[in-house]
C-alpha positions in Angstrom: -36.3 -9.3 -9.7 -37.8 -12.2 -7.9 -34.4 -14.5 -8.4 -32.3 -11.5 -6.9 -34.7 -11.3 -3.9 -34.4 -15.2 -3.5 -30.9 -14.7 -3.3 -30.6 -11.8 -1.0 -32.6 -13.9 1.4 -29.6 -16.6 1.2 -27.2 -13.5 2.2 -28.1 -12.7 5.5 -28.9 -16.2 6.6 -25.4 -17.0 5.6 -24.3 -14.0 8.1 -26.5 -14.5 10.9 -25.3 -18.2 11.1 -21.9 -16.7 10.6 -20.9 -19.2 7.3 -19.3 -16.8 5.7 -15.4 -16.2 7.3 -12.2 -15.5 5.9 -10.8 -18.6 7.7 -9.5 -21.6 5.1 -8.7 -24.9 5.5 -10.0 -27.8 7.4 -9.4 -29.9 10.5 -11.4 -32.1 13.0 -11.6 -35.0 15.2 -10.4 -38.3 13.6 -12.6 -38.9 10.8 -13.7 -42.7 11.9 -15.8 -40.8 14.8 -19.6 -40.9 14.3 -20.3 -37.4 11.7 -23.9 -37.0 13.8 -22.4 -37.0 17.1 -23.2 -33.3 18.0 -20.5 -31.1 19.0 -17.5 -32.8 18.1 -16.5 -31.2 15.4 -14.5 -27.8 15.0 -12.7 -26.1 12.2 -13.3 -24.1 8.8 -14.8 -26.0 5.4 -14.4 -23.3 2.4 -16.9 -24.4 -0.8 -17.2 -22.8 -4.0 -18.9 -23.9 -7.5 -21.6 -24.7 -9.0 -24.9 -21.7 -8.8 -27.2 -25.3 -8.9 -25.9 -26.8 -5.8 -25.3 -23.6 -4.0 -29.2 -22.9 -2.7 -29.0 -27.1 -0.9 -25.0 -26.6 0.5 -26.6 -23.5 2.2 -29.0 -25.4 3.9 -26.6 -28.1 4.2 -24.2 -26.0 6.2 -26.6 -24.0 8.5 -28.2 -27.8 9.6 -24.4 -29.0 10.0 -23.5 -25.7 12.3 -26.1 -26.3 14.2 -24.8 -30.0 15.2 -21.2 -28.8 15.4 -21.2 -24.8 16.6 -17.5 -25.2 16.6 -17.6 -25.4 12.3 -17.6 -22.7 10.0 -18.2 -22.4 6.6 -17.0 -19.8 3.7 -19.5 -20.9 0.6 -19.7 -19.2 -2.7 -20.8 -19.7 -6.0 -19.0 -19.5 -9.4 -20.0 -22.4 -12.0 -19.1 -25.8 -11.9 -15.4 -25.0 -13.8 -14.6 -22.7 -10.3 -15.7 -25.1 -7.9 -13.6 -27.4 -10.0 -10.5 -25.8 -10.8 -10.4 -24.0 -7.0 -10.9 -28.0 -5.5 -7.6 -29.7 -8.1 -5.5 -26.1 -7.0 -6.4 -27.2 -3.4 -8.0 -23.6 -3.4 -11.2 -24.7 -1.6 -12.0 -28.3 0.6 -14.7 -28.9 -1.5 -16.0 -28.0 -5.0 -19.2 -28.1 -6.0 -19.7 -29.4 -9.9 -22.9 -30.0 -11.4 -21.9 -32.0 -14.6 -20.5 -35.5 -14.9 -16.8 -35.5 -14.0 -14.1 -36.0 -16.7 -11.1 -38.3 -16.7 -8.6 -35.9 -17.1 -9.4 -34.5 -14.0 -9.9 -37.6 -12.1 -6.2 -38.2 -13.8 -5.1 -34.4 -12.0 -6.9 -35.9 -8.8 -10.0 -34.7 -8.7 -12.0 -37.1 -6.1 -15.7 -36.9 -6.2 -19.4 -38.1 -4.5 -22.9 -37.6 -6.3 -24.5 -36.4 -3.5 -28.3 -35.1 -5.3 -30.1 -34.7 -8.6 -31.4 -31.6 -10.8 -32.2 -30.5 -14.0 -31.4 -27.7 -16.1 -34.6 -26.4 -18.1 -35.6 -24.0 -20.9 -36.6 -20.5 -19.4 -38.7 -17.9 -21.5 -40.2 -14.2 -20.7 -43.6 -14.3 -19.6 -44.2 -11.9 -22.3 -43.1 -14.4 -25.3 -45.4 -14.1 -28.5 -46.2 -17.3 -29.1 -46.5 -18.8 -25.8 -50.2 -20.1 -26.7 -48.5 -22.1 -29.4 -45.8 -23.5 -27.2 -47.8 -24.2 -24.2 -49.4 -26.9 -26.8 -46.6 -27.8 -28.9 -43.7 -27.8 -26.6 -40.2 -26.9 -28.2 -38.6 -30.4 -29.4 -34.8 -30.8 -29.1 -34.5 -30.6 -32.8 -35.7 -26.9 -32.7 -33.5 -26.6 -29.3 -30.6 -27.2 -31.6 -31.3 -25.0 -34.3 -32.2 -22.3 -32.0 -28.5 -23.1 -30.1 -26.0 -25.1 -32.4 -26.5 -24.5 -36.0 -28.4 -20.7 -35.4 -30.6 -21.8 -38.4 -34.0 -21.2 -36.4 -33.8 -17.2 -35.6 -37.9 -16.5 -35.3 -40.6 -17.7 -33.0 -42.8 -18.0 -35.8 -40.2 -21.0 -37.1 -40.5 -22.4 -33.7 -44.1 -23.1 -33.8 -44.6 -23.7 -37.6 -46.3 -19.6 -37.6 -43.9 -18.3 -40.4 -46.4 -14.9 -40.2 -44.6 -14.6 -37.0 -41.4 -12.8 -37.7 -40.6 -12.0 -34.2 -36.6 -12.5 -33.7 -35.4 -14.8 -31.0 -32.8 -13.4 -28.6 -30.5 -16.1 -27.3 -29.0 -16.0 -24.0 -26.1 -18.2 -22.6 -23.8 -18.8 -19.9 -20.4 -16.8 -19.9 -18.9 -18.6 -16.7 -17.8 -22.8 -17.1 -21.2 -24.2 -15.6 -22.4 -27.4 -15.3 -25.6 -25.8 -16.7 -24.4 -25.0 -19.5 -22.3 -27.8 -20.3 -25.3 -30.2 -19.3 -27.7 -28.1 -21.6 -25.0 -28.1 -24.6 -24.3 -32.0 -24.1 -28.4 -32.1 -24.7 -28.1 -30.5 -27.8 -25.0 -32.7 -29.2 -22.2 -29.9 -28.4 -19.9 -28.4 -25.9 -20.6 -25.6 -23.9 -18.4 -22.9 -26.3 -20.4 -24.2 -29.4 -24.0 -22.9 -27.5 -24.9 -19.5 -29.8 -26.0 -16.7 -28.0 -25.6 -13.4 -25.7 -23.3 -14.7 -23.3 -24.3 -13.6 -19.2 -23.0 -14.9 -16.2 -24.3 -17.3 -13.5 -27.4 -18.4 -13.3 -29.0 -15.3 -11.6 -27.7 -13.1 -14.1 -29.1 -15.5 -17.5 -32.6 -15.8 -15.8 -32.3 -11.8 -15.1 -31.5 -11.4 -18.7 -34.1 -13.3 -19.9 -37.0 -11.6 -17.6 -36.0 -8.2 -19.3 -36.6 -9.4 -23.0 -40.0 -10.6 -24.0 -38.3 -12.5 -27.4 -35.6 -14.3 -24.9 -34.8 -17.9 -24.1 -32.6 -19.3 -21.6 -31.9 -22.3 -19.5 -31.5 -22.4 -15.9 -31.2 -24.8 -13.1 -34.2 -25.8 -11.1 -34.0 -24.1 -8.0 -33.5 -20.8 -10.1 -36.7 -21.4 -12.4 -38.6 -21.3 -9.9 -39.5 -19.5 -7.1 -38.3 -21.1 -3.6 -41.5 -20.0 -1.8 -44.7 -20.4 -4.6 -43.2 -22.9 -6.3 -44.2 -21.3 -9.6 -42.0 -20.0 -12.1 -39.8 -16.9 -11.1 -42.1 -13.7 -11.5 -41.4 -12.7 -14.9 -40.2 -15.7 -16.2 -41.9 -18.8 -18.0 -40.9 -22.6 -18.2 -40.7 -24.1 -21.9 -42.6 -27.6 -22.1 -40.3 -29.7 -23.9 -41.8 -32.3 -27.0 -39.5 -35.0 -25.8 -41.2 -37.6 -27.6 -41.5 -35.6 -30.1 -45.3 -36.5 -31.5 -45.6 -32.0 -31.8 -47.5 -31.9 -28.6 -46.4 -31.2 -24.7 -48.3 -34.1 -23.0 -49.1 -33.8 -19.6 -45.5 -35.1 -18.4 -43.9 -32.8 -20.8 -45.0 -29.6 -19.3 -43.3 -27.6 -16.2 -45.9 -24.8 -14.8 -44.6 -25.8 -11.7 -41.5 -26.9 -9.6 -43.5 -30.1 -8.2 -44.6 -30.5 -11.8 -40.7 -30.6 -12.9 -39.6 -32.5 -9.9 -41.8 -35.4 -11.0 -40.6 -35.2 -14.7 -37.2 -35.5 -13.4 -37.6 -38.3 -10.2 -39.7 -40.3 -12.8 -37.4 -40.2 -16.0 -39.5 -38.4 -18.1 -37.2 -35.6 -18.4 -34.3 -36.3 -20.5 -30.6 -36.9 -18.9 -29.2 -34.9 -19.8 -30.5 -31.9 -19.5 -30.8 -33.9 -16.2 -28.0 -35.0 -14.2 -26.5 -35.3 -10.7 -24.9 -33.1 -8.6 -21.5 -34.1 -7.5 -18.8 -32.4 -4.6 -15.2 -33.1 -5.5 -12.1 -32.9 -3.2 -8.2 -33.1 -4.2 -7.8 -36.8 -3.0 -10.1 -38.9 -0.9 -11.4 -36.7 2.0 -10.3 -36.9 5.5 -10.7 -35.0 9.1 -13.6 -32.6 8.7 -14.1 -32.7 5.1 -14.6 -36.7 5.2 -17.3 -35.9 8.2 -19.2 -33.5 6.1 -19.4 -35.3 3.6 -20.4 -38.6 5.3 -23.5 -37.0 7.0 -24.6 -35.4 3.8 -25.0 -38.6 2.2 -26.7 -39.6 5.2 -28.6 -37.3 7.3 -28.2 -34.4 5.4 -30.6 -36.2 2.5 -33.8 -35.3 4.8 -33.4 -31.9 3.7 -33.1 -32.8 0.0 -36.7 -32.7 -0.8 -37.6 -30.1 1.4 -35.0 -27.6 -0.7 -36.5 -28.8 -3.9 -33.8 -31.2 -5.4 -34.3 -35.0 -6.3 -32.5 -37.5 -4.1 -30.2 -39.8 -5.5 -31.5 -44.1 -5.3 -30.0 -45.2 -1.5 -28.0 -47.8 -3.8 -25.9 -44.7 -5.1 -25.9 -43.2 -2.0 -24.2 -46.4 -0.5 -22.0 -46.6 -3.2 -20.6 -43.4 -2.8 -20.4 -43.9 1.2 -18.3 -46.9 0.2 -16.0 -44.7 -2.0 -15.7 -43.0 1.1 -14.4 -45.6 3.6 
């Protein structure tokens, strides 16, 4: 499948620019030194979390190595509860979450930075049977809910007021603790373990599930939605307009055909928070030595490749503010 192939292209970059080592910890120069100055930095960052920041922390790292040849990286993904618990058991330097971060574990010291914005969005099989309907009507959060919280809408017919059609949804969810999941349940007024549903892990593996079914639906982050390269929906795949305004039509900013289409939903605030949210790295205490550094030039340089990798950049007021949380 498409997503599979996206991600096998991530694979051997990592290897050819040698991000993936066994190596852990970190270490560095002193961390007031300038994070840009090329060269001056040496040691090992190990990363793990959430599947929606993984594609841009890639990207992040090659553009870093290639700066500082003396740092290496260890990456992977997991969901946002890895990245999170692995960063508060001091397992990893940094974890990567991509939901807001809760008290109790700011309380266990959990340290974190926005650093980026997504969204997580309704995915379908290119094959669904009413997708004429929906492509007008959009699905409104009210159906959303009944299809995932209460279970009481169980046919595409219900979803577009067709009761001829008798056609059975099939449900798919998350099985790891994601940010996507949480951030698409906190959409729908629940938690993540009240979302119904055949229950598949990461975000590769739900879009996968929902490409083999024609009656599916799913949700998946942006950069998994759609296609890194065509900027269209992941071959096989479809992305659900949502009625946000609910009026039972998808207006013009309420429909997602393509990733520039859902960018602009998102940067704009037409699409709903949640399902859109930031992106956040998290450290066991405030950050020093080579963690601090990476960190620094991701909220500064490293936002010129934001865009580029098809994410929304946080207002430069956040960005200051969490530079400030920094120092």
């Amino acid at each position: 499948m498409e997503t599979w192939r996206t991600m096998k292209r991530l694979v051997p970059l990592l290897l050819a620019l040698s991000l993936l080592v066994t190596a852990a910890g970190c270490g560095g120069p002193d961390p007031a030194e300038p994070a840009a100055a090329a060269g001056n930095l040496e040691g090992t960052l190990t990363i793990s979390g959430a599947w929606a920041l993984y594609p841009l922390m890639v990207r992040w790292a090659e553009e870093f190595q290639q700066l500082h040849p003396g740092v290496r990286f260890d990456i992977s993904a997991g969901g946002a509860g890895k990245g999170m618990a692995d960063a508060l058991a001091d397992a990893v330097d940094i974890g990567m979450v991509s939901r807001q971060i809760y008290a109790e574990e700011e309380t266990k010291g959990a340290f974190w930075v926005g650093v980026t914005k997504d969204a997580v969005f309704p995915t379908l099989n290119q094959d669904n049977p009413v997708w004429g309907n929906l492509r007008q009507k959009g699905i409104s959060r009210e159906v959303l809910v009944g299809i995932y919280i209460s279970g009481e809408v169980t046919t595409w017919g219900q979803v577009v007021g067709r009761p001829e059609v008798t056609d059975p949804i099939h449900v798919f969810t998350r099985s790891d603790a994601c940010g996507a999941a949480s951030t698409w349940a906190e959409y729908l007024g629940g938690a993540q373990e009240d979302l119904l549903g055949v229950a598949v892990y990461g975000d590769p593996g739900l879009l996968d599930a929902v490409i083999k079914d024609p009656l599916a639906i799913g949700y998946n982050n942006l950069n998994y939605a759609f296609d890194m390269d065509s900027g269209l929906p992941v071959t096989g795949a479809l992305v659900a307009p949502l009625d946000v305004d609910g009026d039972g039509q998808a207006g013009p900013q309420e429909q997602y055909d393509t990733k520039q289409q859902a960018v602009d939903a998102v940067g704009s605030g037409a699409y709903p928070s949640p399902p859109a949210r930031d992106l956040n790295l998290v450290t066991l205490g405030p950050p020093s030595g080579l963690a601090k550094a990476f960190l620094t030039w991701i909220l500064t340089d490293g936002q010129q490749y934001v865009d580029e990798a098809g994410y929304i950049a946080l207002p430069q007021a956040r960005l200051d503010e969490a530079l400030d949380k920094l120092e």
